[in-house]
N, C-alpha and C positions, 0 to 999 in steps of 0.2 A: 351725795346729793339727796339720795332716801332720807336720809335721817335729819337731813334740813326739811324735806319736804312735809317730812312726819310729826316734827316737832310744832308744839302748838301752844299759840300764846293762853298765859296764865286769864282765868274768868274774870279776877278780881282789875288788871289790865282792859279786859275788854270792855267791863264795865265801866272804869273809869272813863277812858274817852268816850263810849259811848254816850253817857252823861254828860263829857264836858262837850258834845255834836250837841245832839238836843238844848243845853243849857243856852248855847248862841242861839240856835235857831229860833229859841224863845222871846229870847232877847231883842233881838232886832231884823229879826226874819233869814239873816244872811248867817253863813257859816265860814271861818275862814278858810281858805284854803290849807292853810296849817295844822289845824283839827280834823281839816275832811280828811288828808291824810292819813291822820293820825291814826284815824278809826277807820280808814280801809285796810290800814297797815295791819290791825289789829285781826279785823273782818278776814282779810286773807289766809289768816293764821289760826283763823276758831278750826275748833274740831264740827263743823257743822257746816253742811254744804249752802244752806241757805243764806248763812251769816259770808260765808267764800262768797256766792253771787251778789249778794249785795255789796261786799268789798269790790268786787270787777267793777261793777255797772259805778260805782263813785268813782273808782280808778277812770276809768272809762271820759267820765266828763272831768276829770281834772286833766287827762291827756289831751283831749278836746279844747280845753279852757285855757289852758294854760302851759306855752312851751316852754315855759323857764325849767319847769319839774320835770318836762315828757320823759325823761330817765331812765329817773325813779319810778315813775307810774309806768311806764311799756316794762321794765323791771315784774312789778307785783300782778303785773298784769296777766304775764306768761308765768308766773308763780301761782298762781290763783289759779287757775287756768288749766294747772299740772296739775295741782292738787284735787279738782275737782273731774280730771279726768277727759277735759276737755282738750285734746290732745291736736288736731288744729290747730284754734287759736293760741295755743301755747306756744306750739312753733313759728307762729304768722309774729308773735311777738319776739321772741328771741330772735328774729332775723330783722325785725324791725329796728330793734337794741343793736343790734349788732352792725346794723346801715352808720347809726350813731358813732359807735363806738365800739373797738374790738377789748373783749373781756372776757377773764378764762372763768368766769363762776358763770356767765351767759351762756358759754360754750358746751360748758359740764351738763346746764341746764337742760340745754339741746340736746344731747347726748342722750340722756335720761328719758327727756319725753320722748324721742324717735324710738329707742329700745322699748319703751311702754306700750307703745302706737304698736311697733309689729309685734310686740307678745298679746295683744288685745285682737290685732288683725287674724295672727295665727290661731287664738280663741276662737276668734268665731265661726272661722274654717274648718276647723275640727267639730264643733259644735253642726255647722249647715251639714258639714260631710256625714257626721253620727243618723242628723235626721233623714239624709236622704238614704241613709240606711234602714232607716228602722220602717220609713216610705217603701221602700222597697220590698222589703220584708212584707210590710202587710198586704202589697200588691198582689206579690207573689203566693201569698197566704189564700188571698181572697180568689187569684185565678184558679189554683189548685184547687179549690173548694168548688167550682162549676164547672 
């Protein structure tokens, strides 16, 4: 699942829908559903956190918009979502997918972000626990000094 997670759509790709989002929207102000896709599909997959949140938040109003696709989008969505670290809604979505429909790459997915969740959780515990050491240390620094 790492190495889907890691993998990242080609620029020359991103550009392209990118281009052919904007080229409708120029066009006749509306985009289709088809393109918006297209280019969140791509957006989830930049190597660039910014270009991920903007894929969500289109994911986001085509799950909203539209239950023919909800899938696919509750899919990219807990994909997006992994990738960026967001580790909640990643699982809020894979269990959403998973209400849908039972699937073992949704399952895998889960898997991966729950393992991520508690090695981040356990990060930070060792981190709080280091400073209420080093808190300590200089407490006991400073009473020893009066």
């Amino acid at each position: 699942m790492e190495e889907l997670l890691n993998d990242v759509v080609p620029q020359e790709d991103l550009e392209r829908f990118e281009k052919k989002y904007h080229h409708e929207q120029e066009l006749d102000g509306e985009v289709s559903t088809e393109t918006k896709f297209e280019y969140a599909f791509c957006l989830v997959r930049s190597r660039y956190t910014n270009d991920i949140r903007k894929g969500i938040m289109i994911l986001e109003e085509l799950a909203r918009l539209h239950p023919d696709g909800r899938r696919d989008y509750i899919y990219y969505l807990a994909f997006g979502n992994a990738r960026i670290k967001n580790y909640t809604e990643g699982l809020k979505y894979c269990r959403a997918f998973l209400e849908i429909e039972s699937n073992d790459q949704v399952r895998s997915l889960e898997e991966y972000i729950k393992k991520q969740s508690d090695k981040e959780i356990a990060k930070g515990m060792a981190v709080a626990g280091g400073a209420a050491l080093v808190l300590g240390g200089i407490l006991a620094i400073a009473m020893a000094k009066k």
